[in-house]
C-alpha positions in Angstrom: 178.0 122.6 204.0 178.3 121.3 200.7 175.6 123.0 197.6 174.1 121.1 195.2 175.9 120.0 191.8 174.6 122.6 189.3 173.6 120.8 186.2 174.2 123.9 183.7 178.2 123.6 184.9 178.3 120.3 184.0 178.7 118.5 187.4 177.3 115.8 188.7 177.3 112.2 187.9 174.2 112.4 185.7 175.2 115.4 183.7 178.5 114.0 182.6 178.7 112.2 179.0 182.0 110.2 177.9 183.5 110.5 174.4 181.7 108.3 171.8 183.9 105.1 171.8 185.7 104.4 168.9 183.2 101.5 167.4 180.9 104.4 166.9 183.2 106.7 165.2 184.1 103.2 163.1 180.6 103.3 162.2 180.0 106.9 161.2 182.5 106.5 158.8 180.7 103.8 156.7 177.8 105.4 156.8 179.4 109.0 155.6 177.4 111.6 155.5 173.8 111.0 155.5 173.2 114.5 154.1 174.2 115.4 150.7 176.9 118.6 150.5 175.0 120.9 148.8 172.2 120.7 151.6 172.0 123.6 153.9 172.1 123.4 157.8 168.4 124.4 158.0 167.4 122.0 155.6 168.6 119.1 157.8 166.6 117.6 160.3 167.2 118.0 163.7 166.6 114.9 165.9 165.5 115.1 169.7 167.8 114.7 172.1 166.6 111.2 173.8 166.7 111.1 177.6 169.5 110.0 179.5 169.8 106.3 180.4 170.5 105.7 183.7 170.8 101.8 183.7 172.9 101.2 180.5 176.9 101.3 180.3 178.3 104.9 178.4 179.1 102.6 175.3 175.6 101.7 175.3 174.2 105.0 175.6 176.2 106.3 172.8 175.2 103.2 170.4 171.2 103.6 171.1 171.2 107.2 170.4 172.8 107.1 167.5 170.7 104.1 166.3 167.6 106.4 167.1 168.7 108.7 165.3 169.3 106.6 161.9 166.3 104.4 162.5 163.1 105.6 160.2 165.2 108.6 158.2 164.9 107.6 154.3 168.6 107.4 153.0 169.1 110.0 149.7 169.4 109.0 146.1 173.1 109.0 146.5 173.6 106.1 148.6 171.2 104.2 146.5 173.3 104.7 143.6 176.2 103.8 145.2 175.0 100.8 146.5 175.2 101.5 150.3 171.9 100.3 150.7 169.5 97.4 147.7 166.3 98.1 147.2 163.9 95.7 145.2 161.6 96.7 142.7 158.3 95.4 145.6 160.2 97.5 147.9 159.9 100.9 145.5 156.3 100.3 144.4 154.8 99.8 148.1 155.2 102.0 150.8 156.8 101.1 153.7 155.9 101.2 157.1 157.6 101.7 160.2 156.2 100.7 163.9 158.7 102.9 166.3 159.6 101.2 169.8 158.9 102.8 172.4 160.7 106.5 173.3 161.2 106.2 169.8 160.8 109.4 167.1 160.9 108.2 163.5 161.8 111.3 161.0 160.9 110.3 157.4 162.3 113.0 154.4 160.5 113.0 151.4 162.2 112.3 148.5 162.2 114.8 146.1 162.7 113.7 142.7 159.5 111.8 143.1 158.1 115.3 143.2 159.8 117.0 140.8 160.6 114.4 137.6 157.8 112.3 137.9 156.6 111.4 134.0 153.2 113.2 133.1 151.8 109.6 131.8 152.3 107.9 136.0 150.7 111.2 137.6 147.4 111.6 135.6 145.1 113.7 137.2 141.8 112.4 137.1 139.0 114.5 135.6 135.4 113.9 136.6 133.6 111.7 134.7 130.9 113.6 132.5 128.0 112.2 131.1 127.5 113.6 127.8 124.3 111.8 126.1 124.8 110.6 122.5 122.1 111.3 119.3 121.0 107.5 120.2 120.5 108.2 123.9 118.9 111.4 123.4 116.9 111.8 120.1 115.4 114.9 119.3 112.4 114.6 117.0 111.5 116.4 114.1 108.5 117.4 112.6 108.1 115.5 108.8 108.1 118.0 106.1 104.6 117.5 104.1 105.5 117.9 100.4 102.2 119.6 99.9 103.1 122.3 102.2 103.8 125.5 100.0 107.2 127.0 100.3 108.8 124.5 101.7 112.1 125.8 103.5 115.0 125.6 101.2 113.0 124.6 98.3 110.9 126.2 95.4 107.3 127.2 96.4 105.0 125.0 95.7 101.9 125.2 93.4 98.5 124.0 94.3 97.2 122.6 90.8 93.5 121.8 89.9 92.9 119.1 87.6 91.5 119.4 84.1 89.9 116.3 83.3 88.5 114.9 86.9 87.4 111.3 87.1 89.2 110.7 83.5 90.3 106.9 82.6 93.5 107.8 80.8 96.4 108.4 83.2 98.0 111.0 81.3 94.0 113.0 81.0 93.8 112.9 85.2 96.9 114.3 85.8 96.5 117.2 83.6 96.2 120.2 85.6 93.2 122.9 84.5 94.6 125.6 82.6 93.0 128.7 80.1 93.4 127.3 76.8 95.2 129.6 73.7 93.5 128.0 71.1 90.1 126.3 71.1 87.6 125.3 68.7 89.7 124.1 65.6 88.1 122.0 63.3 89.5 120.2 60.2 87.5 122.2 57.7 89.2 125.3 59.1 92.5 124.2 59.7 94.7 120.9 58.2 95.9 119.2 61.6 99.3 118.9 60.1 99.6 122.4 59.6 98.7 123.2 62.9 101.2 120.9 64.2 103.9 122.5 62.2 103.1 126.1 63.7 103.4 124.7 67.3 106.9 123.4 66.4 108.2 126.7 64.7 107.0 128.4 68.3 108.9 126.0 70.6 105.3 125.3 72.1 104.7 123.6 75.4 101.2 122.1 76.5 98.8 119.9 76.0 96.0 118.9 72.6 92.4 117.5 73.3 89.8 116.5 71.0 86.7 114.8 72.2 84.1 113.7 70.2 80.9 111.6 72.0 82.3 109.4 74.7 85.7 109.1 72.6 88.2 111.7 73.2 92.2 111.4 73.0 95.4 113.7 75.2 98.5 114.7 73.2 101.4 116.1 75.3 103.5 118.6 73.5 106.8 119.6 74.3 109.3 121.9 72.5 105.8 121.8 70.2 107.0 118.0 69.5 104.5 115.3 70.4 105.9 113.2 73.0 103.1 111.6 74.9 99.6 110.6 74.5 96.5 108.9 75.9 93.2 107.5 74.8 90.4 105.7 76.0 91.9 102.5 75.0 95.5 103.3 73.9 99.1 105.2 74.4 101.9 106.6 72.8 101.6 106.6 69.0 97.9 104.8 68.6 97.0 107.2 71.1 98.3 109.6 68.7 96.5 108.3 65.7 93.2 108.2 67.8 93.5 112.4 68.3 94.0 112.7 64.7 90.9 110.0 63.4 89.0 112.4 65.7 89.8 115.5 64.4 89.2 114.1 60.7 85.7 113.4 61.4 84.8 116.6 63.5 86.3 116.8 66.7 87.0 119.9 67.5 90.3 120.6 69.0 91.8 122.5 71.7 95.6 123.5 72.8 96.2 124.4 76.6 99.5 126.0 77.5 101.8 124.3 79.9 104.9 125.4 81.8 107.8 123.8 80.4 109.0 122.2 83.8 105.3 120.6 84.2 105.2 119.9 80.4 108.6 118.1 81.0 107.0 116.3 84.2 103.7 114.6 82.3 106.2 113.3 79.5 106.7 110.3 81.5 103.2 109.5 81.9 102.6 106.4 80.2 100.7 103.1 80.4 102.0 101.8 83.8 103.6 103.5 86.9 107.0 102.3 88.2 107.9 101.5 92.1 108.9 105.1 93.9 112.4 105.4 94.0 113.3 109.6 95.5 116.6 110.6 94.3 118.1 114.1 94.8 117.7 114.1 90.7 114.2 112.6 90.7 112.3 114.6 87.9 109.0 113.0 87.0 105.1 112.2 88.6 104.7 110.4 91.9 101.4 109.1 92.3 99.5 108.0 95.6 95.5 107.8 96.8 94.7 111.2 96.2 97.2 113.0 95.0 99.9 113.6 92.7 103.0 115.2 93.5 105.1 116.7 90.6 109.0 116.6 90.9 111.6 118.7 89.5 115.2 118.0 90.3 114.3 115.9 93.7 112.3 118.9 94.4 108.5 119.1 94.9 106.7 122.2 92.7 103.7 121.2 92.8 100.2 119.1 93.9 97.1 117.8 92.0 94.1 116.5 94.3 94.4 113.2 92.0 96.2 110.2 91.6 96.3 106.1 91.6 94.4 103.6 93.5 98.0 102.3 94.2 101.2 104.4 94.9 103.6 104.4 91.7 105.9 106.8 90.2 106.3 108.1 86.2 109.9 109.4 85.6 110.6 111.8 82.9 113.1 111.3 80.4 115.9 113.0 80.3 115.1 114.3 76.7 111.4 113.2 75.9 110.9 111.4 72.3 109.0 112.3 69.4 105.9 110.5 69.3 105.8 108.7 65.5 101.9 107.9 63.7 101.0 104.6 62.9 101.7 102.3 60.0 97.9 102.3 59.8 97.9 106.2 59.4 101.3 107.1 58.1 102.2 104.2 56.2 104.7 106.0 54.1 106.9 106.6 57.2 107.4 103.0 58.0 108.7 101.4 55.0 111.8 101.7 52.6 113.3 103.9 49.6 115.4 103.2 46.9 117.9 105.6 45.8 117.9 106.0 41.8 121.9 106.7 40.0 121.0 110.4 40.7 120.6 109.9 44.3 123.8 108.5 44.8 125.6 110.8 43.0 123.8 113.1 45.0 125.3 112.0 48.1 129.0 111.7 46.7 131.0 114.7 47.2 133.3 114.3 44.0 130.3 114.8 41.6 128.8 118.1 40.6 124.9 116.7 41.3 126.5 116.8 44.8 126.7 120.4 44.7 123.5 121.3 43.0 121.6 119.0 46.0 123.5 120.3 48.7 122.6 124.0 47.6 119.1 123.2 47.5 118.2 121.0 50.4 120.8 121.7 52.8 122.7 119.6 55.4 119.4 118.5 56.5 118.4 117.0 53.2 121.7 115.4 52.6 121.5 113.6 55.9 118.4 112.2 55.2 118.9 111.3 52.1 122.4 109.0 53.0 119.8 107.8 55.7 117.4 106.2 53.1 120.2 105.3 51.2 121.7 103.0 54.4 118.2 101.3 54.9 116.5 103.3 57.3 112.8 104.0 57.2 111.3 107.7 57.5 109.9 106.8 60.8 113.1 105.7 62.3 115.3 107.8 61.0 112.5 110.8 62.8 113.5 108.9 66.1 116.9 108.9 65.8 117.0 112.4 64.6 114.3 114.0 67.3 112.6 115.6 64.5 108.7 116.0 63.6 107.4 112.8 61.1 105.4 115.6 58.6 108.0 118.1 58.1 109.9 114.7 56.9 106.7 113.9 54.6 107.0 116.9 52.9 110.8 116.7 52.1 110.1 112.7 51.1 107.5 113.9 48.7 110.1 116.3 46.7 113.2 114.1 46.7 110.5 111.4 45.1 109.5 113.8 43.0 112.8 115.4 41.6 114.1 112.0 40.7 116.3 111.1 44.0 114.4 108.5 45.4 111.1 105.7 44.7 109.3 103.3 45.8 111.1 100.2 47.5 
């Protein structure tokens, strides 16, 4: 009895494989080596063994395993470069795809360059999005500083004034705030006005003169005890200024009310008219609205007075207020010209011993003024140009006409 063909031995006729025929060897060969040399064993795939045909020739059988065995594996970089195999740029940016026939197992490596050298710029890794609102999308709304608010944050505190003269006409009499006065009561028969004057220059005086008599009554502004503003019922500046004085000549008495020099320098700009509001960080001066005042310092708000305009406007303060000059009609000496006699001139030339003797006596002061009269220039204008009070000039005029240096235009 004959056994069975045992298939781990080999026998039997569908056990037994022929040599691959020498086409396939041919074929190998141009291929090469589909796996690079330095490649490990275990890093090389192994392919299924396909099941045996039994309907096809041996040639055939050796030819369609081999060709499942190629189909669907991705060649390596090297036969690329060495031009084994063209691929087009359409080819490298899509990704192909492969149907497998039947029986069929397609093995596809990954190539691994694309995983290891790929730029940073053609991998970005995408972040997700977040919304962060902008100042225009999201406003956050703060609370308006009132400037009437005391200590404001950041800022000097603020003073709460009172005013002296409520319901006055005069701008320069509302906005003065109510303050203990130093001297009060001074009449003419008592004390000469000039005189008075004088002794608030020598004390660098700041404040504010008021003489009323009936329904008239007139508001001089002194600073650095210079007289640099002043109101009346109808008038400003230097008529203003003549007004306080034709008051005090017929009785008025008169009264002086300290001022802080920062408020003193604030009022100075008080004049006739008020200006458009312009707020800079350097804004020193009055802003006026419907009920109040608001007094500036440097941009800076130091203080509030329960009065103000029918209209909003704004008085800046000079930088370095003027000296207010009297009238023609009550200091007519100031406003017209001198004539120097010989001695005057050689007063004023340095070559000449009468230069000496005037210099000695009257100073650099005296000389000054003198070559001022000399050039044309009334007492009155040469005061403004100066900064300097009009009757400490009288007095100096008087002597230089009297000792022989000057007369009479």
């Amino acid at each position: 009895m004959s056994r069975p063909p045992d298939p781990g031995n080999g026998e039997g006729k569908d056990s037994r494989r022929r040599p691959p025929s020498r086409a396939s060897e041919n074929r190998k060969a141009e291929l090469g080596n589909p796996f690079p040399a330095e490649s490990s064993p275990a890093d090389r795939p192994s392919p299924e063994k396909p099941s045996p045909d039994h309907s096809g020739s041996d040639n055939t059988d050796a030819d369609n395993q081999l060709s499942g065995l190629l189909d669907g594996l991705s060649l390596p970089e090297q036969f690329l470069a060495a031009g084994a195999v063209e691929v087009s740029d359409a080819e490298e940016s899509s990704t192909p795809v492969s149907v497998p026939r039947p029986g069929e197992i397609h093995l596809v490596a990954a190539p691994q360059e694309s995983l290891t050298q790929l730029p940073v710029d053609q991998a970005p890794v995408t972040q997700p999005a977040v919304h962060q609102p902008t100042v225009d999308q999201a406003p956050v709304a703060q609370p308006a500083a009132s400037p009437t608010a005391s200590g404001l944050p950041g800022g000097p505190m603020v003073t709460q004034l009172s005013p002296m003269f409520a319901g006055a006409t005069p701008f320069l009499a509302r906005f003065l705030p109510a303050v203990t006065p130093s001297h009060t009561g001074i009449q003419s028969g008592f004390c000469n006005l000039h005189d008075f004057l004088r002794f608030l220059h020598d004390q660098n005086w700041y404040g504010f003169l008021h003489a009323g008599l009936g329904e008239q009554a007139a508001y001089v502004l002194v600073y650095e005890g210079r007289t640099v503003a002043a109101a009346g019922l109808s008038s400003t500046g230097e008529q203003a200024l003549g007004e306080l004085l034709h008051l005090y000549d017929q009785g008025a008495p008169l009264s002086a009310y300290p001022l802080d020099k920062h408020l003193a320098h604030i009022l100075s700009g008080v004049g006739s008219r008020a200006w458009k509001f312009n707020l800079t960080d350097d804004f020193t001066g009055l802003h006026s609205r419907p009920g109040e005042a608001v007094f500036y310092d440097q941009g800076q708000v130091v203080a509030t007075l329960p009065a103000g305009l029918s209209y909003e406007g704004a008085f800046p303060a000079p930088l370095r207020p003027q000296t207010l000059i009297l009238p023609r009609s009550l200091a007519g000496w100031a406003h017209h010209g001198y004539v120097a006699t010989l001695r005057g001139r050689d007063a004023v030339n340095a070559i000449t011993t009468a230069h000496q003797g005037f210099r000695a006596r009257y100073g650099q002061e005296g000389l000054t003024f003198q070559k001022a009269l000399i050039d044309g220039l009334t007492p009155a204008e040469f005061a403004l140009r100066r900064d300097v009070a009009l009757h400490d000039l009288e007095a100096l005029l008087k002597e230089l006409i009297s000792a022989g240096y000057l007369k009479d235009d």
